[in-house]
C-alpha positions, -999 to 999 in steps of 0.1 A, spaced: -169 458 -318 -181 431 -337 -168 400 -339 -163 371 -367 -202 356 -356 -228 370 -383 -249 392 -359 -253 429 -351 -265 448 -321 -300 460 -323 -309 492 -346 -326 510 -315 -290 506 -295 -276 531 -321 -261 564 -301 -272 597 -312 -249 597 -345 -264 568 -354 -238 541 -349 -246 508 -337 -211 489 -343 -182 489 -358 -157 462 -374 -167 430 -393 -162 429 -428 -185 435 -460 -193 399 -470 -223 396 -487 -238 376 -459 -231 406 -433 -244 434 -457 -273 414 -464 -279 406 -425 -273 444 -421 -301 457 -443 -327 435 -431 -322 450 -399 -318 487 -414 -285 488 -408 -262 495 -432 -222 505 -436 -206 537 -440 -170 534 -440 -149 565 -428 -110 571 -436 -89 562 -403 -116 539 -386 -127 507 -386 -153 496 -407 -184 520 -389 -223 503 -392 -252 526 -389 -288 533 -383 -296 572 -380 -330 586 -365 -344 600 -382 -349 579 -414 -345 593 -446 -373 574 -469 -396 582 -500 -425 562 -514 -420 557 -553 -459 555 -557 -459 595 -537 -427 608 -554 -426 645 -571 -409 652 -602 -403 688 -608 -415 707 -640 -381 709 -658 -374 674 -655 -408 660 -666 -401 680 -695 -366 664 -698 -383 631 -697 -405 633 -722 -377 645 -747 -347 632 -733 -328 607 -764 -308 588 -731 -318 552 -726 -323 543 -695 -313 498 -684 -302 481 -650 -280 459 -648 -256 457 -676 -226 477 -664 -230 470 -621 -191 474 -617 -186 507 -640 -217 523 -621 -203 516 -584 -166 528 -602 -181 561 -614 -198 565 -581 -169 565 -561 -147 586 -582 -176 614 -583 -163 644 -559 -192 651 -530 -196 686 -518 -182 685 -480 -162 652 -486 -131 641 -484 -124 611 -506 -149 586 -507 -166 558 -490 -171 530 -515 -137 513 -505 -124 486 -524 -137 460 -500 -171 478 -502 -167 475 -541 -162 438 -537 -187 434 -514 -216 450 -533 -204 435 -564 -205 400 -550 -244 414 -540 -246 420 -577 -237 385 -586 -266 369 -563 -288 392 -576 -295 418 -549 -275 448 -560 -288 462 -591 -276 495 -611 -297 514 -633 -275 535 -662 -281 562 -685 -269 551 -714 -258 576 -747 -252 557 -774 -224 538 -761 -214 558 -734 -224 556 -697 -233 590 -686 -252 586 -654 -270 562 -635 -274 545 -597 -268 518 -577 -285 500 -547 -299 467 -532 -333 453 -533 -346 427 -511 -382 419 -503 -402 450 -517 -375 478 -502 -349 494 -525 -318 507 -506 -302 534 -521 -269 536 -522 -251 565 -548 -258 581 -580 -235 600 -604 -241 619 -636 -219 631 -663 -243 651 -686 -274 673 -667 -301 650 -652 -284 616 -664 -289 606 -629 -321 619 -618 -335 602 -652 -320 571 -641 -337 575 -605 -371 585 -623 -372 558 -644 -364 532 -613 -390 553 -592 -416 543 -622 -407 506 -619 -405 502 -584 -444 512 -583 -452 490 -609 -437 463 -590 -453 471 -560 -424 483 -541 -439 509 -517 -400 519 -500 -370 535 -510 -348 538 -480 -322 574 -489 -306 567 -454 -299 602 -446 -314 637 -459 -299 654 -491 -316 682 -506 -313 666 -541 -337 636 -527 -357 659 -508 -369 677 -545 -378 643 -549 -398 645 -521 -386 621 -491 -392 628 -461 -378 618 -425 -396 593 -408 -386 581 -371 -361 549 -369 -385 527 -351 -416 534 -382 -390 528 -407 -376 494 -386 -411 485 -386 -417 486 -424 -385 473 -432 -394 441 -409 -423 437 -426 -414 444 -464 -377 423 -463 -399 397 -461 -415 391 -491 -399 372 -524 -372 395 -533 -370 402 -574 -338 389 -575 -314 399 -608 -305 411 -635 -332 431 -636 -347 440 -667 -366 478 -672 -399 479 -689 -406 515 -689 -383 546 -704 -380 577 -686 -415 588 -706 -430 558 -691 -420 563 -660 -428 599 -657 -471 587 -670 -468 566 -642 -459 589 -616 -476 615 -628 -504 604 -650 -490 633 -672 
């Protein structure tokens, strides 16, 4: 169990679930701690706060990503604008209240809300929104530090408001030279996508090495649109 000192058990000590500790609290300082060690916090209903590490690693490379035919041909039509960072709190909200196949409830707790949003604040945790008209219809949220984007959860209101959202952050995470996009664990919906498993003690490696490096710290501002994005991925 972890105690009030800011310090985790290694990554590799994780049992075969994936757990490395549990307790502690989700102060920004801890989260932030956690990641750069590629840990990261899953709360469950009826424990204490869990902290894990699976093996494998769920990852994809932006630059290597695949974008299926129906939603390249979304992109280039689509009339949703795609921005980060304007509406952090309503993303994480939205993402919580979504309903997950195999779920019960949800794990963005309140304290994990206030955690993450206090990441916000110091410009780590960023969302990116799909945005129609007025009206929030998708988007994602995660944390960025050195050139690695954790994912965290997406939701989407309106068909492919989400993976939009995720395309168009894919696009500017290559352009900023950010070769790593940590999924955590394996969902079919990122697997279309095209990441892959990679053993823990690879993706500790890169994560070592890439946490590193000046973090782009926010609000983050986009560049490209979801047409952008897609030329860049796909030169199409």
């Amino acid at each position: 169990m972890l105690s009030r000192a800011l310090a985790f058990p290694p990554a590799e000590s994780a049992g075969a679930d994936g757990l490395v500790a549990y307790g502690g609290d989700l102060s920004p300082e801890r989260i932030v701690l956690a990641y750069r060690q590629g840990i990261f916090p899953w709360p469950s209903p009826g424990y204490p706060l869990l902290w894990f590490s699976p093996d494998p690693r769920f990852v994809l490379e932006p630059a290597r990503a695949h974008v299926s035919r129906s939603l390249r041909k979304r992109a280039r039509h689509s009339e949703l604008v795609i921005r980060a960072d304007t509406a952090f709190d309503r993303v994480i909200d939205a993402c919580g209240e979504t309903p997950r196949p195999g779920q019960d409830g949800t794990w963005i707790t309140r304290e994990l809300r206030e955690g993450y949003s206090a990441l916000h604040r110091l410009g780590y945790a960023h969302s990116i929104e799909a945005w129609r008209g007025a009206e929030l219809v998708g988007g994602l949220y995660g944390l960025s530090m050195g050139r690695v984007f954790f994912g965290e959860s997406m939701f989407t209101r309106e068909p492919d408001a989400s993976k939009l959202a995720f395309v168009t952050l894919l696009g500017q995470l290559v352009r900023w030279g950010h070769p790593l996009l940590d999924c955590q664990v394996e969902t079919p919906h990122l697997a279309r996508f095209g990441a892959v498993e990679r053993p823990r003690a690879d993706f500790l490696r890169d994560v070592t090495r890439l946490v590193s490096e000046p973090s782009l710290l926010g609000p983050w501002s986009l560049d490209l649109s979801p047409r952008d994005a897609l030329e860049l991925l796909t030169g199409s």
